[in-house]
C-alpha positions, -999 to +999 in steps of 0.1 A: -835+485+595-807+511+588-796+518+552-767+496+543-773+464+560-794+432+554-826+429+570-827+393+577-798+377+575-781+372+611-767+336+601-726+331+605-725+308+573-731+346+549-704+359+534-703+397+525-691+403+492-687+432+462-696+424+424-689+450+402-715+456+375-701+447+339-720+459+312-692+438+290-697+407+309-718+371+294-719+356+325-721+364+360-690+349+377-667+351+403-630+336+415-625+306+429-610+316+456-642+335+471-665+316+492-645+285+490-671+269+518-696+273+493-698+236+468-687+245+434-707+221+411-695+205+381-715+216+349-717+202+314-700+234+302-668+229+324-669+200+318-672+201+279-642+229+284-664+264+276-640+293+282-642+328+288-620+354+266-604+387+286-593+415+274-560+404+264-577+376+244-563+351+272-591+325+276-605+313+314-620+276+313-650+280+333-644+256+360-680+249+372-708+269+393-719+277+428-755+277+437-760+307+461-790+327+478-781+360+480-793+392+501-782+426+488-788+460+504-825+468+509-837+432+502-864+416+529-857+382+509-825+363+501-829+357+463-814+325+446-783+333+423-759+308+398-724+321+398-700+307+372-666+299+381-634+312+366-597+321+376-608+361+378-599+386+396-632+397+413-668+387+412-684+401+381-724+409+377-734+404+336-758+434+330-771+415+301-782+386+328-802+411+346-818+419+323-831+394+309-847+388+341-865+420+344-839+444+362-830+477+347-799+492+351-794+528+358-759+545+365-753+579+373-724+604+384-728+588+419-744+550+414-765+541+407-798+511+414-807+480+395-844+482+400-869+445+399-892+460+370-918+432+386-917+446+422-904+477+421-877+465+443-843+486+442-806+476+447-786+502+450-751+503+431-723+524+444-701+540+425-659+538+433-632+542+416-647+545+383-664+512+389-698+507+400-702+478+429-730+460+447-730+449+479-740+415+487-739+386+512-745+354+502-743+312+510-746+280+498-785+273+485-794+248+511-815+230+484-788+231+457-814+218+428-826+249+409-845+223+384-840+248+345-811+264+361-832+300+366-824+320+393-846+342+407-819+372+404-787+373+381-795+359+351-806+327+333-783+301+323-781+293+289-772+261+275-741+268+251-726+239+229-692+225+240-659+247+233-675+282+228-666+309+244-681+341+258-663+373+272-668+398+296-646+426+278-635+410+242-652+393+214-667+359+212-644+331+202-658+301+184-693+296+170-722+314+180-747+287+185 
């Protein structure tokens, strides 16, 4: 396998994307507008009209979630992954998440690697422009029912009561529950 590419996806139906690591970020999310072929799915938190606050204190209704695998650079195994939904501008990894799944994150003058505490297994992050970005391919979860809603890579999703809100660069607005 050469560095950069995916070792065992050769499928049409992947899509090759770039998330940019946000240490700022509650949720891992992406537009709308990306991956449209992929179902988004209803969730009791779109529903119930959970928004996101920016920067500019503007709030983003989460508009539901899209149950992906995902393959990154120097993966042998497309890992499950929930991304929320909202009218951003580009897909948006929560450090945090990671976490809490057993990743560490490392950045450095270059990039830096997300590294699978468990296995030893290491992403590597780029650094550009300031930013630090991920490269990824990813498609619908062909069996859709994650059961608890854990993914085996990004985060977990919590339950949050209806109307709260979580940001990605702000403060949180409403109740903390």
């Amino acid at each position: 396998k050469r560095p950069g590419t995916i070792s065992t996806v050769v499928a049409p139906d992947w899509q090759d994307i770039e998330i940019t690591i946000d240490s700022g970020a509650c949720d891992t999310v992406m537009p709308r507008s990306i991956c449209p072929h992929i179902s988004m799915i209803s969730t009791p938190e779109s529903r119930g009209g959970m928004e996101y606050e920016v920067a500019n204190g503007e709030g983003l209704p989460n508009l539901g979630e899209r149950r992906c695998v995902m393959m990154t650079e120097n993966s042998h195994a497309a890992k499950r992954i929930v991304l929320q939904c909202a009218d951003v501008h580009k897909c948006l990894l929560s450090v945090s998440r990671v976490a809490d799944l057993g990743y560490e994150c490392t950045l450095g003058k270059t990039g830096g690697v997300l590294v699978d505490v468990a296995t030893g297994d290491k992403i590597p992050l780029h650094r550009r422009n300031n930013l630090y970005v991920m490269r990824a391919w990813v498609r619908q979860d062909p069996n859709q029912d994650f059961g608890s809603r854990d993914s085996e890579f990004g985060f977990r999703l919590f339950r949050k009561a209806p109307n709260l809100s979580c940001c990605w660069a702000g403060t949180w607005r409403g109740h903390w529950w």
